[in-house]
C-alpha positions as CSV (number, residue, x, y, z in Angstrom):
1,X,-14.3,37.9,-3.3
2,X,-14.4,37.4,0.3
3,X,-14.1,34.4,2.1
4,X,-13.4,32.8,5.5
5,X,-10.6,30.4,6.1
6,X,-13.0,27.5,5.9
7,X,-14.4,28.5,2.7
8,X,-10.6,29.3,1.2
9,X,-9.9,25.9,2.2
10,X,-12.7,23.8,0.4
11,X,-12.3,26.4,-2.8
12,X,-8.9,25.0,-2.9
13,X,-9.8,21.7,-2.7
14,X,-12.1,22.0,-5.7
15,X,-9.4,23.6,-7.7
16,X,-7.1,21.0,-7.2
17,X,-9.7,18.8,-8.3
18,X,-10.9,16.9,-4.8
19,X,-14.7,15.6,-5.2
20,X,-14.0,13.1,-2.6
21,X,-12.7,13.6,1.4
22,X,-13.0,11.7,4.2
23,X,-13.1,12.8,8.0
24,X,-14.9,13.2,11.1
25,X,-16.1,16.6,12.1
26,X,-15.4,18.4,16.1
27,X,-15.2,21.5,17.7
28,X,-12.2,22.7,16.0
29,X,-13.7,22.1,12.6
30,X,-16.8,23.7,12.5
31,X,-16.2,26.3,10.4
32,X,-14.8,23.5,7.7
33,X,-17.6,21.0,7.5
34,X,-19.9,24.2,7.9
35,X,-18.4,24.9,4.1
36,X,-18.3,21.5,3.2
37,X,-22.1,21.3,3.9
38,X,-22.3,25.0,1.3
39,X,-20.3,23.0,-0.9
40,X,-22.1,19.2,-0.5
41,X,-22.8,19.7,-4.6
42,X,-18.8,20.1,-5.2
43,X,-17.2,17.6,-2.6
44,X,-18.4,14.0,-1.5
45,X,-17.5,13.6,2.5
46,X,-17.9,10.6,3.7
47,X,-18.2,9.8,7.6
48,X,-16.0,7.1,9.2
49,X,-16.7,5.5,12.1
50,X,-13.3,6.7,13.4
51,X,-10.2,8.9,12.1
52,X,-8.1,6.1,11.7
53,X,-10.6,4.8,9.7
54,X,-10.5,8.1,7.2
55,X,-6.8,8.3,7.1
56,X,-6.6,4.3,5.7
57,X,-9.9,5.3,3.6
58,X,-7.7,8.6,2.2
59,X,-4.7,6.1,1.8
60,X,-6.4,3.5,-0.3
61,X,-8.3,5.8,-2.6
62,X,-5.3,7.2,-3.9
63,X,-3.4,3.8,-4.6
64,X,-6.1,2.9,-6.2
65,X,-7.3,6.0,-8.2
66,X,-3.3,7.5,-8.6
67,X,-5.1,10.9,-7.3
68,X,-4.2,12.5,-4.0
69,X,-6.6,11.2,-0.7
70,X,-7.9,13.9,1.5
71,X,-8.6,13.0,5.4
72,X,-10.0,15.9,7.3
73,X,-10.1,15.7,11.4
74,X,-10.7,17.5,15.1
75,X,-7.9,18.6,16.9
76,X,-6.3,16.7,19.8
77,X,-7.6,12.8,20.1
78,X,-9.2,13.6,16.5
79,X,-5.8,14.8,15.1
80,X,-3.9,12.2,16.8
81,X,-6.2,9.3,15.7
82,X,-5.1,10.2,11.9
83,X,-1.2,9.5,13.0
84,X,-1.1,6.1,12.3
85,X,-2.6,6.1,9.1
86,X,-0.7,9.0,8.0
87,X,1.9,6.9,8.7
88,X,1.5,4.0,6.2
89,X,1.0,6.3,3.9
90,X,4.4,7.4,4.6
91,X,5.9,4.8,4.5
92,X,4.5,3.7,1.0
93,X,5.0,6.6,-0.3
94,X,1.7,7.5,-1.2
95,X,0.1,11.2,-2.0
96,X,-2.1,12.3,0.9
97,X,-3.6,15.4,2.2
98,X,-4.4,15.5,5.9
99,X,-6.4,18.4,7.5
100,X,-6.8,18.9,11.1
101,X,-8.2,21.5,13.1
102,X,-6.5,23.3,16.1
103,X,-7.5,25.4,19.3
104,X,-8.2,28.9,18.3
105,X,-3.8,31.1,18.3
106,X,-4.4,32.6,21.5
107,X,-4.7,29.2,23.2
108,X,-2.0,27.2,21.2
109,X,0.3,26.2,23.9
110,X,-1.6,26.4,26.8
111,X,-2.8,22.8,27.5
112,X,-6.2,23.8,26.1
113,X,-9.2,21.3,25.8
114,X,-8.1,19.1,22.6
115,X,-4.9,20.9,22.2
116,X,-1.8,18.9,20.6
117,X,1.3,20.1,18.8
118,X,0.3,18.1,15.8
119,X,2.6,19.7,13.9
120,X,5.4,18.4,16.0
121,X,4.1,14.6,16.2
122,X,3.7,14.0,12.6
123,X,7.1,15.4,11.9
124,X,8.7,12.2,11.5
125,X,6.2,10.5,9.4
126,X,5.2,13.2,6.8
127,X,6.8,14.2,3.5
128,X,5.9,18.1,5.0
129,X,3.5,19.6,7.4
130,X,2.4,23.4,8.0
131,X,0.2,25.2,10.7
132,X,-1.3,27.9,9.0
133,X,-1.0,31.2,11.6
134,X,-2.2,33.7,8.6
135,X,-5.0,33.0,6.8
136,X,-3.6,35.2,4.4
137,X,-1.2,32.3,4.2
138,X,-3.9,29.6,3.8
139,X,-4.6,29.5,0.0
140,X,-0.9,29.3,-1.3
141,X,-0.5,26.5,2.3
142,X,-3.0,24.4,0.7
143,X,-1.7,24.2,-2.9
144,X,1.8,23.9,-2.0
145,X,0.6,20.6,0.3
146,X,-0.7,19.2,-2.9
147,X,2.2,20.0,-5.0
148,X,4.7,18.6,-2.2
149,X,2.3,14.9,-2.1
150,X,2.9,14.6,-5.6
151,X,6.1,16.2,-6.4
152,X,9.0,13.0,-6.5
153,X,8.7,10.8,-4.4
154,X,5.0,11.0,-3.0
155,X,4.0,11.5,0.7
156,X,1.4,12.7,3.1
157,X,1.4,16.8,4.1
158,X,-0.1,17.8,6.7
159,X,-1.9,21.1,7.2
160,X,-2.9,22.4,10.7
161,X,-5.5,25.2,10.7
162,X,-6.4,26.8,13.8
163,X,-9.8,27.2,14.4
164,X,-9.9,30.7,14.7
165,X,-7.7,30.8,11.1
166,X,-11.1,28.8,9.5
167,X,-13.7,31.5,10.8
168,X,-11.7,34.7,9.6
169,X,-12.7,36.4,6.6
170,X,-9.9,37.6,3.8
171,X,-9.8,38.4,-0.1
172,X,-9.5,35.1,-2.0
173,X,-7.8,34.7,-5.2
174,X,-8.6,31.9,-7.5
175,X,-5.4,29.8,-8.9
176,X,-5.5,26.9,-11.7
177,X,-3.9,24.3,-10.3
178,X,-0.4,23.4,-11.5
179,X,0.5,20.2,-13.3
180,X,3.3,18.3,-11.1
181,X,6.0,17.6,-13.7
182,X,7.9,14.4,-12.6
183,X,11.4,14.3,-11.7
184,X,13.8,14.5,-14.9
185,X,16.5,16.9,-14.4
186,X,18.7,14.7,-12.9
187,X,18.8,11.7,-15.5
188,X,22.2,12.1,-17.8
189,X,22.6,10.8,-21.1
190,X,26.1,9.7,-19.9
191,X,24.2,7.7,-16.9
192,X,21.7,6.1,-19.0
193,X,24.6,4.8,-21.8
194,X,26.8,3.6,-18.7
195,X,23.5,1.6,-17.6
196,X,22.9,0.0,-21.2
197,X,26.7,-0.8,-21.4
198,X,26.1,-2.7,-17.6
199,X,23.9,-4.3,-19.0
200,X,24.9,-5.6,-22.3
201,X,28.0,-7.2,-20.4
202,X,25.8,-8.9,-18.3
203,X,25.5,-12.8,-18.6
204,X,23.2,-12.9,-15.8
205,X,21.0,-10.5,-15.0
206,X,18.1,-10.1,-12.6
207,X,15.4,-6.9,-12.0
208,X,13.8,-5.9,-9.4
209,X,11.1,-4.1,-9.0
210,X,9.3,-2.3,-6.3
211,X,6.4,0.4,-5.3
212,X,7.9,3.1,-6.8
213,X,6.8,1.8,-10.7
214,X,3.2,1.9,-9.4
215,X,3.4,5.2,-8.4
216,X,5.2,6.2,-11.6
217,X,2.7,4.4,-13.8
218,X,5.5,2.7,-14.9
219,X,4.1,-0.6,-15.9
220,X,4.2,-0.4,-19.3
221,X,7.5,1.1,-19.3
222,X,8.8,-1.6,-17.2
223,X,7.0,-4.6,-19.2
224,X,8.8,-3.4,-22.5
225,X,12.3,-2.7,-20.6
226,X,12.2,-6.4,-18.6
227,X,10.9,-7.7,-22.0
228,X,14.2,-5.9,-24.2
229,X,16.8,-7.2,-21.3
230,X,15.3,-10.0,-21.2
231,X,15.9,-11.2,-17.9
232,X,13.7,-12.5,-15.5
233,X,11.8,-10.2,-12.9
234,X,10.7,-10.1,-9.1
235,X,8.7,-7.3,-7.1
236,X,8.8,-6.6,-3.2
237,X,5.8,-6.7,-1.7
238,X,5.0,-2.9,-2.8
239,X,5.9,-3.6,-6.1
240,X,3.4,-6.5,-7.0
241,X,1.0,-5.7,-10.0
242,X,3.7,-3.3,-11.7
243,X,4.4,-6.4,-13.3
244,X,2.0,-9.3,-14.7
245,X,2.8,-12.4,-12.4
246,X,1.4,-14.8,-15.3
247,X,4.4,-13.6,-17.5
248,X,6.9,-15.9,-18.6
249,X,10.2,-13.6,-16.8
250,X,8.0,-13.2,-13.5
251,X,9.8,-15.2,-10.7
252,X,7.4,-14.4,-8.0
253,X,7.8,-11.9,-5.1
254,X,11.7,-11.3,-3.1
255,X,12.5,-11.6,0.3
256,X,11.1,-13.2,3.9
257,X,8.4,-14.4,2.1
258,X,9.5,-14.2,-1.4
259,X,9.6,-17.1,-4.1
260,X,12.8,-20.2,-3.9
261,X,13.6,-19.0,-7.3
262,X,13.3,-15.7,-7.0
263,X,15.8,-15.9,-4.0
264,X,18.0,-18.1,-5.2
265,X,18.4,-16.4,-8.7
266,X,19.0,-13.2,-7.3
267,X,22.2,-14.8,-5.0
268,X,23.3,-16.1,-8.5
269,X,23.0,-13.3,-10.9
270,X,26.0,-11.0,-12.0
271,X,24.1,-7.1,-12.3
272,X,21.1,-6.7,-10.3
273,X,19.1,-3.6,-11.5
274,X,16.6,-2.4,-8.8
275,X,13.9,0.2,-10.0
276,X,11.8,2.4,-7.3
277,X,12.9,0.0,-4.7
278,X,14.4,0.8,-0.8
279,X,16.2,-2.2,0.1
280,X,13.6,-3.6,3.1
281,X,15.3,-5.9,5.5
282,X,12.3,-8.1,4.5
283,X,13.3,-8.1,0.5
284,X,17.2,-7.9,1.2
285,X,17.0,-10.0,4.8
286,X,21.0,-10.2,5.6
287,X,22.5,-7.3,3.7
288,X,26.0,-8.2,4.2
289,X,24.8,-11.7,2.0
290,X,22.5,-9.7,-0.3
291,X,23.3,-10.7,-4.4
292,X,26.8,-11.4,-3.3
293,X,27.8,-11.9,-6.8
294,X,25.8,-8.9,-8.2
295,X,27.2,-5.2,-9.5
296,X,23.9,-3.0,-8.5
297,X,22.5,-1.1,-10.4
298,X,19.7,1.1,-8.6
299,X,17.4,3.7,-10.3
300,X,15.3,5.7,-8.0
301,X,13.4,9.0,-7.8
302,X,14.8,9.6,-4.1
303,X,18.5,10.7,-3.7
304,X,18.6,9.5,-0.1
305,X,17.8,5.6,-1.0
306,X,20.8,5.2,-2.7
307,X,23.5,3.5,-0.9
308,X,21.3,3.2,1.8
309,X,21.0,0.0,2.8
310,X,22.3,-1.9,0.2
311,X,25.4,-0.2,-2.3
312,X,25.3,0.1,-5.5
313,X,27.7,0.0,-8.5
314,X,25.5,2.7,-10.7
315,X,22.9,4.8,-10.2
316,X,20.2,6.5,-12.1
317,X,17.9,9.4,-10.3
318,X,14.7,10.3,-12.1
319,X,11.2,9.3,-12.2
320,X,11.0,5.3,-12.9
321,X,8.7,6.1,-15.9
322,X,11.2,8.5,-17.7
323,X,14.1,6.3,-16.8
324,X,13.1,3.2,-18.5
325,X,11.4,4.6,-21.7
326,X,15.0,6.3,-21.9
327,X,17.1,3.4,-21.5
328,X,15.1,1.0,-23.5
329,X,15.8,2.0,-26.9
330,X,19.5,1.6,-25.9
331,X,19.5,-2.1,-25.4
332,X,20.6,-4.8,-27.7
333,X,19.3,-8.1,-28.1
334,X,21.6,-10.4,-26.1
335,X,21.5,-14.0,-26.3
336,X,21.5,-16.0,-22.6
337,X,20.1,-18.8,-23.1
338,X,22.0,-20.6,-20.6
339,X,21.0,-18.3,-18.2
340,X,17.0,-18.1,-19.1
341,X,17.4,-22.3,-19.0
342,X,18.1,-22.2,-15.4
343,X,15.9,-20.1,-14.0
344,X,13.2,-21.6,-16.1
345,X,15.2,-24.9,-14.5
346,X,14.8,-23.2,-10.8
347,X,11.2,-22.7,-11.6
348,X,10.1,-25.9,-12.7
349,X,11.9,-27.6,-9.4
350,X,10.5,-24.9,-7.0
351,X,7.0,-23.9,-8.2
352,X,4.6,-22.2,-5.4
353,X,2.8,-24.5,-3.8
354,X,1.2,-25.4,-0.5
355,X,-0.1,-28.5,1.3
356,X,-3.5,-29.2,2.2
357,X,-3.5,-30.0,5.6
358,X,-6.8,-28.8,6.5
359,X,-10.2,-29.0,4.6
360,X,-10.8,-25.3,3.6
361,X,-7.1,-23.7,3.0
362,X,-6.2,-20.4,2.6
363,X,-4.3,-20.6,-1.0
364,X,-7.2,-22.1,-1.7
365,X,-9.9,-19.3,-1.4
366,X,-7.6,-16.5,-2.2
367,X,-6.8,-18.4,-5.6
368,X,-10.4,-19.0,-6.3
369,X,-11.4,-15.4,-5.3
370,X,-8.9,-14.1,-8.4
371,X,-10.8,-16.9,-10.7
372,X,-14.1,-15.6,-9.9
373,X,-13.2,-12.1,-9.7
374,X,-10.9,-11.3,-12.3
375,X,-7.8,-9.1,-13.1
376,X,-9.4,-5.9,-12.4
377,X,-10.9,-6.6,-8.8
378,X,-9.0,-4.5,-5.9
379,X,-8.0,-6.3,-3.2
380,X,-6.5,-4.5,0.3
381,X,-5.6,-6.7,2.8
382,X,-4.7,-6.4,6.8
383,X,-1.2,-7.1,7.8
384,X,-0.4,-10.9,8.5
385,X,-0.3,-14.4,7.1
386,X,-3.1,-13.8,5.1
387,X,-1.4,-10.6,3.3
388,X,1.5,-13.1,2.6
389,X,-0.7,-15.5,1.2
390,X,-3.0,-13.1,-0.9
391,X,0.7,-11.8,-1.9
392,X,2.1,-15.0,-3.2
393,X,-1.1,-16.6,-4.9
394,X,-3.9,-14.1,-6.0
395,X,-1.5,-13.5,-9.0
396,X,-2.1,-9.7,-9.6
397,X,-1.7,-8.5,-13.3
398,X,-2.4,-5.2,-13.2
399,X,-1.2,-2.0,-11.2
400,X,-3.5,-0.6,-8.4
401,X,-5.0,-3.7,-7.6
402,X,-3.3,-4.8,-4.4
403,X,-3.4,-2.6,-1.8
404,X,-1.4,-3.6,1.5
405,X,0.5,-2.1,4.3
406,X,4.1,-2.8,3.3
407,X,6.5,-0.2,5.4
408,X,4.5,0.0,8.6
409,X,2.6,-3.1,8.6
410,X,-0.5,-1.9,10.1
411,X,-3.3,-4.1,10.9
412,X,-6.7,-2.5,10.8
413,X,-4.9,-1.2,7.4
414,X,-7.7,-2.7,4.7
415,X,-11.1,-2.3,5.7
416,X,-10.8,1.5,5.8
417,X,-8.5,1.1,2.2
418,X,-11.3,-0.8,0.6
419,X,-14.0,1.5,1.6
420,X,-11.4,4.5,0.0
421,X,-10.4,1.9,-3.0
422,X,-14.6,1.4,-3.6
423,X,-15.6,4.9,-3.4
424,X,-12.9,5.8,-6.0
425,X,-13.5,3.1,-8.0
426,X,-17.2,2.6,-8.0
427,X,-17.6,-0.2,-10.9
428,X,-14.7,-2.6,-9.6
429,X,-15.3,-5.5,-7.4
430,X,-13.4,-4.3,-4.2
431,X,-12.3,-7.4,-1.4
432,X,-10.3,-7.1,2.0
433,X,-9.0,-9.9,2.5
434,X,-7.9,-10.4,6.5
435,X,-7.5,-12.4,9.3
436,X,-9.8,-12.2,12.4
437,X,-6.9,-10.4,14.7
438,X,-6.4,-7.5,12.2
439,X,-10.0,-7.3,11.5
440,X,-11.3,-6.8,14.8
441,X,-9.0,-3.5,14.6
442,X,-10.9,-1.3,12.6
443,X,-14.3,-3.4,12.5
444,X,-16.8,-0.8,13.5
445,X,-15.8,0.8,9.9
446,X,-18.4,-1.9,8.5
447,X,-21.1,0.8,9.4
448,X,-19.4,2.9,7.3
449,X,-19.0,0.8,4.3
450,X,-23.0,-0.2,4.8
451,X,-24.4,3.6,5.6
452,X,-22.9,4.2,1.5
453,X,-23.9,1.0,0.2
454,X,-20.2,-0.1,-1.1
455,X,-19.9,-3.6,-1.9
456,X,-17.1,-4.4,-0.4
457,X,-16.9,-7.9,0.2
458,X,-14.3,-9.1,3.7
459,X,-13.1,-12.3,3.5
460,X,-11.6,-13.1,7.0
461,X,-9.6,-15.8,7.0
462,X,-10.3,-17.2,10.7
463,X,-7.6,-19.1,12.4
464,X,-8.9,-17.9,16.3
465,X,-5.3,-16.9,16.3
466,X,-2.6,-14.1,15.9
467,X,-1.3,-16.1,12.9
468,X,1.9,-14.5,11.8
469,X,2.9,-13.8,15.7
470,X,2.2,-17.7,16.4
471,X,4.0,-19.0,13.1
472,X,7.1,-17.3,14.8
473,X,6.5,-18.5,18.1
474,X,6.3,-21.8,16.7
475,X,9.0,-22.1,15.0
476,X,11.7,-19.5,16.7
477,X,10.2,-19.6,20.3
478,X,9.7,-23.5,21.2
479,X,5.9,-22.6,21.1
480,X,5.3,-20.5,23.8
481,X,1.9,-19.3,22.3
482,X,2.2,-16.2,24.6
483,X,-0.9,-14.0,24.0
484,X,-1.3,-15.1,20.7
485,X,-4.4,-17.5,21.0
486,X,-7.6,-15.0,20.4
487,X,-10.3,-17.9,20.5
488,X,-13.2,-15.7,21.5
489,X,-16.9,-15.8,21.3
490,X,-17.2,-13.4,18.5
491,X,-19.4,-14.8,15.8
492,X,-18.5,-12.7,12.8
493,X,-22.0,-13.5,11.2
494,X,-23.8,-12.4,13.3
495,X,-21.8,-8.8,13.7
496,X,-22.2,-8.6,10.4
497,X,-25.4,-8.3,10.4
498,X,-26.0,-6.0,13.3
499,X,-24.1,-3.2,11.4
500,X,-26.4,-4.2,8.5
501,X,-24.1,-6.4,6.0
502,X,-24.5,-9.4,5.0
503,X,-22.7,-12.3,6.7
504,X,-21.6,-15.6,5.4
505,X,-19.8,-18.6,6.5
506,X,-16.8,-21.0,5.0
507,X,-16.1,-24.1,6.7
508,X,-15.5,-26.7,4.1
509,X,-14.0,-27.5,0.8
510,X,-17.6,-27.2,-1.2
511,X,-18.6,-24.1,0.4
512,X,-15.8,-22.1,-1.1
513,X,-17.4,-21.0,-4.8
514,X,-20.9,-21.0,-3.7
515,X,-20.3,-18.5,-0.7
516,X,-18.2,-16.5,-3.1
517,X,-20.6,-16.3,-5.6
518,X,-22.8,-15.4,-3.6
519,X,-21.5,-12.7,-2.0
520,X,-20.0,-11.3,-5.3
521,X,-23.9,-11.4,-6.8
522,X,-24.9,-9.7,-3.5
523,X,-24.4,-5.7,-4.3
524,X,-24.0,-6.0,-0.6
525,X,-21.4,-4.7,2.0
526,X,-20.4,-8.6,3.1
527,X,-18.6,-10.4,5.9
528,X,-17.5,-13.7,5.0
529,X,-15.8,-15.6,7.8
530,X,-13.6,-19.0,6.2
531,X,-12.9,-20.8,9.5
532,X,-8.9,-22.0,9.0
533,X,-6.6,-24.7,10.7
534,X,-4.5,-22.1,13.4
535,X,-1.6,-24.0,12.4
536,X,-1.3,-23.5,8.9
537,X,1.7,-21.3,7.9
538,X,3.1,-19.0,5.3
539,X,6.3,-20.8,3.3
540,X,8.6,-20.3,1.5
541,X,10.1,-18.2,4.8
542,X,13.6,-17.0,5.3
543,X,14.5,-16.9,8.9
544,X,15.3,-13.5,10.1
545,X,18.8,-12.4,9.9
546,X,19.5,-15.0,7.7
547,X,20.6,-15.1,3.8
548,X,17.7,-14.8,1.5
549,X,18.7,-17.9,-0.6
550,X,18.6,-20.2,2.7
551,X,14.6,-19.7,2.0
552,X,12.8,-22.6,3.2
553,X,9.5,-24.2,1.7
554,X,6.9,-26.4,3.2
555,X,8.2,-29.7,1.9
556,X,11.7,-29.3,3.0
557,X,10.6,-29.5,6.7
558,X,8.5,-32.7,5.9
């Protein structure tokens, strides 16, 4: 049959199984929404209230959902406004499909009205990208993007289509689509037996695990491997909810803002075996101090991540789900008692724990939010002190249930990822939880979040100030609170309710479950602003630069 480049596009999309994109239609797209309106009965498109706002929406529908997000946008501003999500996602590694429209060929070049070199910008912070000059082209563009999202180690493509590409009319074949096998070829019996026998001479070992056993599905895999080594367990940041953090080997999270015991055990231990993980300077803080004591022994999907940042004695390439279910059945019971009574020693002397030095705290609400809510409520957060907090005490237990921006650290990240966590995930409680600096971001996407009627319940933890920027001005910077004091007039209630959401308020102790409650009872789109001391801060912290085991907690500066 005959189609037009438009049409060819949203076919597909429907035969790689997309019911669900998000955008926000321009000149250079007319001929795509113009199909996606023929085609309203196939694909759901939902309008944000800004193309940052679909790119984070894309983003946090597939960490929640494991399917590939689809963001669809103008060319020029529209294009450009999708950069820095596509970036997060990037940096996360997580599967994304971004489609932007261009000036027609004969004006590419040219300075035309809403003319960018897209293609060129987004170099540097996508997996792959194409502009699509043939339409004959544009079928086989389209399928390769969604095999190259998901192929390894996932990533946003980007796919630029010329407007005048979307209007013309070809032959177009239908294709199944093709099931992405994960990585295997490269994991070696020999590897795998050298990795048992590193381990079985181990007296002390440590794992560590990050965002790439999420994007696996590795949890179970990982729960029975940490369970057969026996040794106690830490995730980054990215890697929290691959493992349950109410399990007896869970030390808490690594790094800046990682757990004392976590920190200290991994300085002590002899192998240190690091699954889907990239070495962050905020897990490993001073490399050249990093498990000093520690053979490493790293398994990863990507080539390039090993010996990046951080060497390593032995290393396993392959897909973090085929790698443990492989090496597990090679392991032996070992006895290390010795070693399972300190760090049970380590835990007991430094459990997580905060001082109330305010009426309504922080740990406080985040911890009651995971009581009321459960295991299987999603929760996104902005980028800040209350990410680090919703980190260290929400406890997660389950993959795909914390969405943050760990690589780029975007704030304005969560509101747009809850609204794409919601719609993929229609019968789970979905909360961003953020502070008023990273809120007022990407606020205006509250309209969007109403105009569909998602639930989605914000809990802004209000200090009045850039928290995470003060903490280090504080304490690095003899408190010059330059810039960092956002104390205005904005009463988050009522905005709330002028883009039609509810809005509730949290100012003491007894207010806490009751506003909660009610918000979770609600089947509302709701705002609630907790007004916070601007002086509380996140702990345990490692200054930067410094060695992760000189991690400081609260009580050691009183």
């Amino acid at each position: 049959m005959k189609l037009n480049g438009a049409e060819i596009l949203v076919q597909c999309l429907i035969e790689q199984e997309v019911d669900t994109v998000f955008g926000f239609p321009g000149g250079a797209v007319l001929f795509i929404y113009d199909a996606l309106y023929k085609y309203r009965d196939k694909i759901k498109h939902y309008l944000t209230s800004h193309e940052q706002g679909a790119s984070h929406a894309a983003d946090g529908y597939a960490r929640a959902t494991g399917k590939v997000g689809v963001c669809i946008a103008t060319s020029g501003p529209g294009a450009t406004n999708l950069v820095t999500g596509i970036a997060t996602a990037y940096m996360d590694s997580i599967p994304m499909v971004a489609i932007t429209g261009n000036v027609s060929m004969g004006l590419l070049g040219r300075d035309s009205f809403q003319e960018v070199d897209i293609q060129g910008i987004t170099m540097p912070v996508t997996k792959h990208n194409f502009i699509v000059k043939d339409v004959e082209q544009l079928a086989d563009t389209i399928r390769e993007a969604f095999r190259i999202a998901q192929e390894g180690r996932p990533g946003p493509v980007l796919v630029d289509i010329p407007k005048d590409i979307s209007s013309q009319v070809v032959r177009y074949v239908p294709a199944e689509k093709v099931k992405v096998s994960p990585v295997v070829s490269m994991i070696h019996e020999a590897d795998l037996e050298k990795a048992a026998e590193l381990i079985h001479h181990s007296k002390k070992p440590f794992l560590y695990a990050g965002g790439g056993i999420i994007a696996s599905n590795a949890s179970e895999e990982l729960l029975l491997f940490a369970e057969a080594v026996n040794a106690p367990i830490s995730t980054s940041l990215m890697g929290i909810g691959g493992f349950p953090a109410d399990h007896r080997l869970f030390t808490g999270m690594i790094g800046m803002h990682g757990s004392k015991t976590t920190n200290l055990a991994i300085s002590e231990c002899d192998l240190l075996i690091a699954v889907g993980v990239r070495f962050s300077d905020r897990a490993t803080s001073s490399v050249a101090h990093f498990a000093p004591h520690a053979k490493v022994l790293h398994i990863d999907i990507d080539p390039a991540e090993v010996n990046k940042n951080v060497k390593s004695f032995h290393h396993i390439i392959g897909d973090a789900k085929n790698v443990l279910s492989r090496l597990t059945p090679l392991l032996k019971p070992i006895d290390r008692t010795e070693w399972d009574a300190h760090i049970l020693g380590l835990k007991e002397k430094y459990p997580l724990m905060y001082m109330d030095v305010c009426d309504v705290m922080p740990q406080t609400i985040i911890r009651k939010i995971r009581e009321l809510a459960g295991p299987d409520a999603i929760v996104a957060t902005e980028v800040g002190q209350h990410q680090m907090w919703t980190a260290q005490h929400y406890g997660f237990t389950k993959p795909r249930t914390f969405l943050t921006s760990g690589g780029l650290g975007t704030m304005g990240y969560g509101l747009g990822a809850a609204i794409g966590a919601q719609v993929g995930m229609p019968d789970r409680k979905v909360f961003n939880i953020a502070g008023d600096g990273s809120f007022r971001m990407n606020l205006t996407e509250l309209a969007t979040a109403v105009e569909y009627n998602l639930p989605i319940i914000v809990v802004i933890l209000n200090n009045h100030v850039l928290g995470m920027v003060r903490q280090w001005q504080d304490m690095f910077y003899d408190r010059r609170y330059s810039h960092t004091t956002i104390d205005r007039a904005t009463d988050f209630v009522k905005l709330a309710e002028a883009f039609g959401a509810l809005g509730l308020t949290i100012s003491k102790q007894e207010d806490i479950e009751p506003v909660l409650k009610k918000a979770m009872s609600s089947g509302r789109t709701t705002v609630i602003n907790c007004e916070i001391g601007q002086d509380i801060k996140v702990f345990p912290m490692v200054a930067p630069g410094k060695p992760i085991q000189d991690v400081v907690i609260e009580s050691d500066l009183s």
